[in-house]
C-alpha positions as CSV (number, residue, x, y, z in Angstrom):
1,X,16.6,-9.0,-38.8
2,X,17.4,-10.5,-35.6
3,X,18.5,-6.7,-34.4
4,X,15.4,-5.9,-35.5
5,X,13.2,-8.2,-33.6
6,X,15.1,-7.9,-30.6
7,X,14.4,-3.7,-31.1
8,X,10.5,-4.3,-31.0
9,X,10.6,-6.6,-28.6
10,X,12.3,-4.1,-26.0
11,X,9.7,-1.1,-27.4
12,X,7.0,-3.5,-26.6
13,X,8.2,-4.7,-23.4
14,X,8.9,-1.0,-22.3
15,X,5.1,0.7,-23.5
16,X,3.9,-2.8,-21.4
17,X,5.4,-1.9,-18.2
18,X,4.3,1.8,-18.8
19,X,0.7,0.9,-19.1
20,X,1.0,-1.4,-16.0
21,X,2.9,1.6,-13.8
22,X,0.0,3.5,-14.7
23,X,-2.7,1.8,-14.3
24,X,-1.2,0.8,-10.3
25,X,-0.3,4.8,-9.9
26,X,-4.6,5.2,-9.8
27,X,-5.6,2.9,-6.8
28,X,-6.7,4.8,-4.3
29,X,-5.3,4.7,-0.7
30,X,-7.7,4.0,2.2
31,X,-6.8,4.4,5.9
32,X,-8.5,2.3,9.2
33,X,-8.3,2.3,12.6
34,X,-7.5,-1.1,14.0
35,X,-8.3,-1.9,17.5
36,X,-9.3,1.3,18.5
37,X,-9.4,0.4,22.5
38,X,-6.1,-0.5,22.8
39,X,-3.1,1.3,23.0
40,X,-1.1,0.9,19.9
41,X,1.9,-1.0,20.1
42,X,3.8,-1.0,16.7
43,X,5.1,-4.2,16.1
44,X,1.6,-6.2,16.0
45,X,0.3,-3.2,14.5
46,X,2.2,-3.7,11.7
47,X,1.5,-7.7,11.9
48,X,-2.6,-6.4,12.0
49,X,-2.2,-4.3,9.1
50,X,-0.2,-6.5,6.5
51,X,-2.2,-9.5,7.7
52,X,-5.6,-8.0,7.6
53,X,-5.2,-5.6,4.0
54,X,-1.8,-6.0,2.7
55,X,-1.2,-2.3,4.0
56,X,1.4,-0.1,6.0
57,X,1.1,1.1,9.3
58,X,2.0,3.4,12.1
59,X,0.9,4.3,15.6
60,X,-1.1,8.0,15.8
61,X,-2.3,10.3,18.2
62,X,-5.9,11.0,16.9
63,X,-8.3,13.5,18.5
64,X,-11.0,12.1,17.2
65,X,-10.6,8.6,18.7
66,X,-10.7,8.7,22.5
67,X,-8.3,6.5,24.5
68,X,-4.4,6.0,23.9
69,X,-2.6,6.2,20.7
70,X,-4.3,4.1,18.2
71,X,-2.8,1.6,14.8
72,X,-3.2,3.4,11.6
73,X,-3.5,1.0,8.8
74,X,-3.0,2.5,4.8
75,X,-3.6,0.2,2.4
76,X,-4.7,-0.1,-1.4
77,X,-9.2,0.0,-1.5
């Protein structure tokens, strides 16, 4: 019986996780420009980002935003 229990108990725990994998896997990513006059330098980028939305970032030429390279920020919306 014990066997038993302990069987459910891993099925349950495994279709739990399953549900929770997949119900992360649909946030959707957004993306910001942080401090677009300054040019981007990557370390308090990253602090910016992570502080500001829990997100990752990079520096990035972008043609649409004049000036030097800028501080990409991706993070979950």
């Amino acid at each position: 019986m014990a066997k038993l229990s302990c069987s459910y108990f891993l099925v349950l725990m495994i279709v739990f996780s399953m549900c929770l994998m997949v119900e992360r896997a649909e946030g959707k990513l957004c993306e910001i420009t942080i401090d677009k006059e300054q040019a981007c330098i990557i370390s308090s980028c990253v602090e910016d980002c992570y502080a500001l939305y829990n997100g990752v970032a990079h520096c990035l030429d972008d043609p649409k935003v004049p000036g030097p390279s800028n501080c990409h920020c991706k993070y979950n919306c």
